[in-house]
Every structure is written in structure tokens, then in C-alpha cells.
C-alpha positions in Angstrom: -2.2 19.4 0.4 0.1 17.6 2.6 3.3 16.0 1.3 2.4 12.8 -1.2 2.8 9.6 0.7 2.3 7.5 -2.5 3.8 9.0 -5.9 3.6 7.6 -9.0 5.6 7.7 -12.1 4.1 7.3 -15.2 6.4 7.2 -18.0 9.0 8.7 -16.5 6.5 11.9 -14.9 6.2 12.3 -11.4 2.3 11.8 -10.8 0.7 12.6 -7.3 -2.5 10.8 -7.4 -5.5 12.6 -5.5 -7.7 10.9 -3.4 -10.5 10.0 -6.0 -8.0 8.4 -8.5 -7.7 4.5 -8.6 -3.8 3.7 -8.9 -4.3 0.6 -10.0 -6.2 2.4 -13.0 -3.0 5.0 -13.4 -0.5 2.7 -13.7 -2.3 0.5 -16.7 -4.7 -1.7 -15.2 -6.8 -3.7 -16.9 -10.2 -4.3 -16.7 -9.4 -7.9 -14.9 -8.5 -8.7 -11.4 -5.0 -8.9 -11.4 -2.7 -8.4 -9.4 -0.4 -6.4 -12.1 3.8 -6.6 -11.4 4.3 -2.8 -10.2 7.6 -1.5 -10.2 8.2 0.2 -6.4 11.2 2.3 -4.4 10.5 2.0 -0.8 11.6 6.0 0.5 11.3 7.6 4.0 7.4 7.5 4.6 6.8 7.0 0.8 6.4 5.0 -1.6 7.1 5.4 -5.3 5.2 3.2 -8.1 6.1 3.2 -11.4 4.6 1.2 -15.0 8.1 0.5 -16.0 12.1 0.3 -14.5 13.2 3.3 -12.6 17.0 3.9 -11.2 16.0 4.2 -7.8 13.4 0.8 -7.9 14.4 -1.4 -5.4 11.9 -4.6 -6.5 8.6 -5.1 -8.4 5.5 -6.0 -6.3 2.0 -7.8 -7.0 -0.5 -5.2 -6.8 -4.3 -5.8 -6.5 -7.4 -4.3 -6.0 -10.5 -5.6 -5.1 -13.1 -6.4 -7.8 -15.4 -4.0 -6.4 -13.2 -1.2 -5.7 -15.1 2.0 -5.8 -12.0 4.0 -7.2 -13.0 2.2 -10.4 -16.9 3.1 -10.2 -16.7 6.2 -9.2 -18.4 8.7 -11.5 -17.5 12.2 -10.9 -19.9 13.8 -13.1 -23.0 12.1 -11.3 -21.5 12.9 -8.2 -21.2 16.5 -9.0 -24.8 16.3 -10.2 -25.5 14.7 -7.0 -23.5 17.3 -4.8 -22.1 14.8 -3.8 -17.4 15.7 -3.3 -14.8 13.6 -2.6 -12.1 15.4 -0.7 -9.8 17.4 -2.9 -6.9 18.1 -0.8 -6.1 14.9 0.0 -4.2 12.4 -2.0 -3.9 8.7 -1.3 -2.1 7.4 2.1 0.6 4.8 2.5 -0.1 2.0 4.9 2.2 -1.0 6.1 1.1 -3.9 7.5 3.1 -6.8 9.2 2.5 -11.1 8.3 4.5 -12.3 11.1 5.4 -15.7 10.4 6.5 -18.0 13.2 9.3 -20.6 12.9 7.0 -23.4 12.4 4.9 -21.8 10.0 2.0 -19.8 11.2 1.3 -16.3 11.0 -0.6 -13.6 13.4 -4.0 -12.0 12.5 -6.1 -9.8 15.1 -9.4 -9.0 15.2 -10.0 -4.9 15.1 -12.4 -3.8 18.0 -16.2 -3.0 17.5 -15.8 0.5 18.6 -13.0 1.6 15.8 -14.6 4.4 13.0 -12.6 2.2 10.4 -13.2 -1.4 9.4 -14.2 -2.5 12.9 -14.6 -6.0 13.1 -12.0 -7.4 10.9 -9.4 -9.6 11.1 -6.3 -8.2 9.9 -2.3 -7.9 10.6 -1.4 -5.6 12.8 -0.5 -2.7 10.8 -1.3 1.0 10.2 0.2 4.4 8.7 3.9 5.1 8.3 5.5 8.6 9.5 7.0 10.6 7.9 10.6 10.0 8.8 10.4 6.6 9.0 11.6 3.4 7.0 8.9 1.3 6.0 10.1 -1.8 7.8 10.4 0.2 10.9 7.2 1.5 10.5 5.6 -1.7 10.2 8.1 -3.0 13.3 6.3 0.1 15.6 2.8 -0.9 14.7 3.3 -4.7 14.7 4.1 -3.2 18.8 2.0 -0.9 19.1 -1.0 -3.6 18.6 0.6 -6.8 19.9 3.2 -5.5 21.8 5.7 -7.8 19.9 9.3 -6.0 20.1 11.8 -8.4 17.2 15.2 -8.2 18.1 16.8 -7.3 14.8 19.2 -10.4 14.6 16.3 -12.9 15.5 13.9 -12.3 12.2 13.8 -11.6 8.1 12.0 -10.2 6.0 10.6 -9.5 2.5 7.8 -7.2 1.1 5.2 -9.1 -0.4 2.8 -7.1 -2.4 0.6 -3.9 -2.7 -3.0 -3.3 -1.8 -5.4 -0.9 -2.7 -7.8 -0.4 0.2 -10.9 2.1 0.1 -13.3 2.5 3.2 -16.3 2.1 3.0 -15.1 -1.0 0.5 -18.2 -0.5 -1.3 -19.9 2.4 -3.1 -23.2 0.3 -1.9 -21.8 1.3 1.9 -21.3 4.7 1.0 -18.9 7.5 -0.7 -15.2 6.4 0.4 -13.5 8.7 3.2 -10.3 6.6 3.5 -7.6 5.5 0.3 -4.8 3.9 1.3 -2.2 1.9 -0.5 -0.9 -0.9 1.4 2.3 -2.5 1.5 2.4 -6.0 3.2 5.8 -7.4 4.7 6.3 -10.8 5.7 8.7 -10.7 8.6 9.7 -14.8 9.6 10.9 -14.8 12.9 13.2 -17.3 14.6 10.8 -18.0 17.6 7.7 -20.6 17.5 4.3 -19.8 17.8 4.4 -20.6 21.8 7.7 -18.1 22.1 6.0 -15.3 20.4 2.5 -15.5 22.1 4.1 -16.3 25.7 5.3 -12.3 24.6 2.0 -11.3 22.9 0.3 -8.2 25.1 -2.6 -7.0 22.8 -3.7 -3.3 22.8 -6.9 -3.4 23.7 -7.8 -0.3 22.3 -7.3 -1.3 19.0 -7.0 -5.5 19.1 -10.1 -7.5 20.6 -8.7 -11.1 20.0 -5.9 -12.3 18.2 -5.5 -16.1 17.0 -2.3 -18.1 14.8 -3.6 -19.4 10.9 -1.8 -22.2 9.8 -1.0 -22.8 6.1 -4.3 -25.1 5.7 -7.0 -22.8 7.3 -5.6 -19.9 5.4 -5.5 -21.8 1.9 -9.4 -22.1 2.6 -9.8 -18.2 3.6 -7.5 -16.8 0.6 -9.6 -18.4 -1.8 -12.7 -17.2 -0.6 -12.4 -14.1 -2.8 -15.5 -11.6 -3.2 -17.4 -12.3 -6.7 -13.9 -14.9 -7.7 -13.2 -17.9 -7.3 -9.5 -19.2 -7.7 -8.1 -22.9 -8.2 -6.0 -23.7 -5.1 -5.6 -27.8 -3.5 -7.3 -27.3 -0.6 -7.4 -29.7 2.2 -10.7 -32.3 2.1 -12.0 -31.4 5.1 -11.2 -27.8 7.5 -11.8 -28.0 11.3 -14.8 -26.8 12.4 -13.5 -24.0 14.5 -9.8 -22.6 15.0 -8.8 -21.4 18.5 -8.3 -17.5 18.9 -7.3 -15.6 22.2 -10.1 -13.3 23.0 -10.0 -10.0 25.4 -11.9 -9.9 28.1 -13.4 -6.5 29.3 -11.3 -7.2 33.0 -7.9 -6.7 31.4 -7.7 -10.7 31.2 -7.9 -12.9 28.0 -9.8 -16.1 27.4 -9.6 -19.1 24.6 -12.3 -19.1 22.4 -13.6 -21.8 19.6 -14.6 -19.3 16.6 -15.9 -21.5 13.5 -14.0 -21.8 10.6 -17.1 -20.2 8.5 -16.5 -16.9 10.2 -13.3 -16.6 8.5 -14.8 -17.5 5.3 -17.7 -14.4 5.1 -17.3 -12.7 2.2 -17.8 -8.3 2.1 -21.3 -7.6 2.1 -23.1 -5.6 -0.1 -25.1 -3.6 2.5 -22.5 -1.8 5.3 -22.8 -4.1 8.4 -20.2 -4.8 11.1 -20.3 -8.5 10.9 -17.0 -10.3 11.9 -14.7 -11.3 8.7 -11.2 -11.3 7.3 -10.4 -8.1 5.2 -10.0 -8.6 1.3 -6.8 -6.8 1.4 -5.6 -10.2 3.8 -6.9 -12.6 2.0 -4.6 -11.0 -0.9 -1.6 -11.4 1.8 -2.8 -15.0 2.8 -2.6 -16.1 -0.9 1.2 -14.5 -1.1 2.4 -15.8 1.8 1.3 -19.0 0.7 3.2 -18.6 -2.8 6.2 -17.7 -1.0 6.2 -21.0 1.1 5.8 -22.7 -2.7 1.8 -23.9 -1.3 
């Protein structure tokens, strides 16, 4: 199996969790919805979480998982009786993604293409899978270019991890067995240009980012609370606009602005496995901490 990219420690013992485990579950989670304070070291391309202090723990995190998260349902006696496997020489991988905040106080979401195997469709910070040798921060950094082509200058932004998320794809066991497990590790990263600095700079990649738009802290109260089977208390604004202006890519190379109704953002994860267009779960958890850290 290759090298853990998330280990645990549980009660002091070094814990690898494979691929069919929930961590949330390891590390004492309830039967609620959470999140639950995790204790976390940020490593070279890992990540270790622990149910209590360790020497090496450099903070303690917020971690969630959605309420239908099929780690938790999963039944691996039926599935044996169903010949149905979940890999066994995987474990679970480490993911970073990026909430780039502007300096007047809006932060970057793009819109996955149609044509990507996993979670096509959704709106999502640019983000992805941390190597190896790399710093979590400057893993995040490289994807955050990668898909927007945003480079930071290092004396020009700050940052702070927000919280943990555990992902499954297919979300659902309704879709489907899962094939991906990641935990994810959100940083906000505020940088010291506006919202018309930073997208004057913004070159999308198309092969992973189809449009691209800025959510202001009122919009995004409305989207975080929209959480699937949950509803949490949260002053909302009276009245959203219809429809919040996204950049979308054209098939030319060129980029167009597009109306896209406020309801779209507001679609909660079906039950049945469609492709319709929606914010992830795992970013509406980010949208609600981001929102907490600007004391919303």
C-alpha cells in the first residue's frame, strides 16, 4: 500500500486508516453532525489526526462529515455477501483546498467542467491532492495556480487553516459504492489585492475550471445554510439577488459574463447520481467557517 497520507493517532497508537473506514467514526464521533474539534500536525504531504493533545500538534480543527456519508453506512458483511469490495490497498488521501479571500471581502469558487470523472459540475475552491514532498500551504498555493492561474506573492497574503472535510465520491451509497476518500483540509488565504486586482490576473484552466464567479459574505450565508437533510439558524439577509454574476468559458479560448440564479447555488445533493450544477457539501462546510472567522 502506498505511504499513508492521513494517519491517525488514537490514544497515543499510530492508526493508518484504510479506505473503507470513516475517520470521523475512528477518532470518536458521534452519532450527530458535528463538526467534532480534532487535534491535527500539518507534515510534508501528510496529515496527522489525533482524539487528544500530541507534542507535535500544531492546532485543533473543526471536522465534519456529511450526514449522509457512506463511510458510516457501509456494511461490509452485505457487501461481501453481495461481492461487492472496496479497495484494500488503499487508504484514505489528503486533499487541500484554497478560500481565497479578497481584500474587500469576497472569496473565489469555480465551477468543475462537465467532462471531469470526479464531481463534475460543482462549484468548489480550487484545490486538489498534495505531493509528497510538499508543505500543505504550498500545495494548496500550486493548485490554487494550477486552476486559476493565481501566483501570491508571499509578502502580499495570510493565512490560516480552517477546518477538515471528509469527502467520499460517489457522496452517496444511493450513487453507488465509493471509489474516492479523501480528507480535506481547507485554508483561507486573505490576500492584500481586491476582487478587481485578483481577477484582472485570474487565467482559468480550462481543463479543469468551466466558470469561475466572487461570493460575497450575504450570498454565501444563504448557500452554507443550505445543508443536505439540516437546517441551521443563521441571520440571513431578507431578500437574496436573483442571480450573482459568474465569468463563464467559452469553447473559443474567450470568457463571457453570465447571470446564474441564486437557486442554483442553493441545490441540495441528490439522491439519485445526476450531474446537475451545485455547490459541493464539503464548501458549504468552508462557506460557514469563513463566515465564523469574519465573526458573521
Amino acid at each position: 500500500m502506498a505511504a499513508s497520507r492521513v494517519l491517525l493517532l488514537l490514544s497515543g497508537r499510530p492508526v493508518s486508516p484504510s479506505f473503507a473506514q470513516s475517520v470521523c467514526r475512528l477518532l470518536g464521533a458521534g452519532p450527530g453532525l458535528g463538526p467534532w474539534p480534532t487535534h491535527c500536525g500539518f507534515k510534508r504531504g501528510r496529515l496527522v489526526l489525533s482524539d487528544g493533545s500530541f507534542p507535535d500538534a500544531s492546532t485543533t480543527l473543526p471536522l465534519q462529515r456529511p450526514p449522509f456519508c457512506p463511510f458510516v453506512a457501509l456494511n461490509q458483511q452485505q457487501l461481501r455477501a453481495q461481492g461487492a469490495e472496496l479497495p484494500t490497498n488503499r487508504g484514505v488521501d489528503l486533499g487541500v483546498a484554497v478560500i481565497l479571500q479578497s481584500s474587500d471581502q469576497t472569496v473565489l469558487l469555480t465551477r468543475r467542467t462537465s467532462t471531469l470523472s470526479l464531481s463534475p459540475n460543482l462549484w468548489v475552491p480550487p484545490g486538489g491532492h498534495v505531493e509528497l514532498d510538499e508543505e500543505l500551504l504550498d500545495g494548496g498555493l500550486r493548485e490554487l495556480w494550477e486552476e486559476s492561474g493565481l501566483q501570491l506573492p508571499q509578502d502580499q497574503f495570510s493565512w490560516v487553516p480552517l477546518g477538515l472535510w471528509e469527502s467520499a465520491y460517489p457522496p452517496r451509497l444511493s450513487w453507488g459504492l465509493p471509489k474516492y476518500h479523501h480528507i480535506i483540509l481547507y485554508l483561507l488565504v486573505v490576500s492584500q489585492e481586491s476582487q478587481q486586482q485578483l481577477q484582472a490576473r485570474i487565467q482559468p484552466n480550462p481543463n479543469e475550471v468551466s466558470a469561475f464567479m466572487w461570493l460575497g459574505p450575504d450570498v454565501a450565508a444563504a448557500v452554507a445554510t443550505t445543508e443536505d437533510g439540516t437546517e441551521r439558524s443563521r441571520h440571513l439577509p431578507q431578500e437574496l439577488p436573483p442571480s450573482i454574476l459568474i465569468v463563464e468559458l467559452k469553447e473559443d479560448g474567450g470568457a463571457r459574463p453570465l447571470a446564474l440564479p441564486v437557486s442554483t447555488l442553493l441545490r441540495t445533493t441528490p439522491t439519485t447520481a445526476e450531474g446537475k450544477e451545485r455547490v459541493s457539501s464539503g464548501t458549504k462546510f468552508a462557506l460557514r467557517l469563513w463566515l465564523q472567522h469574519l465573526g458573521r
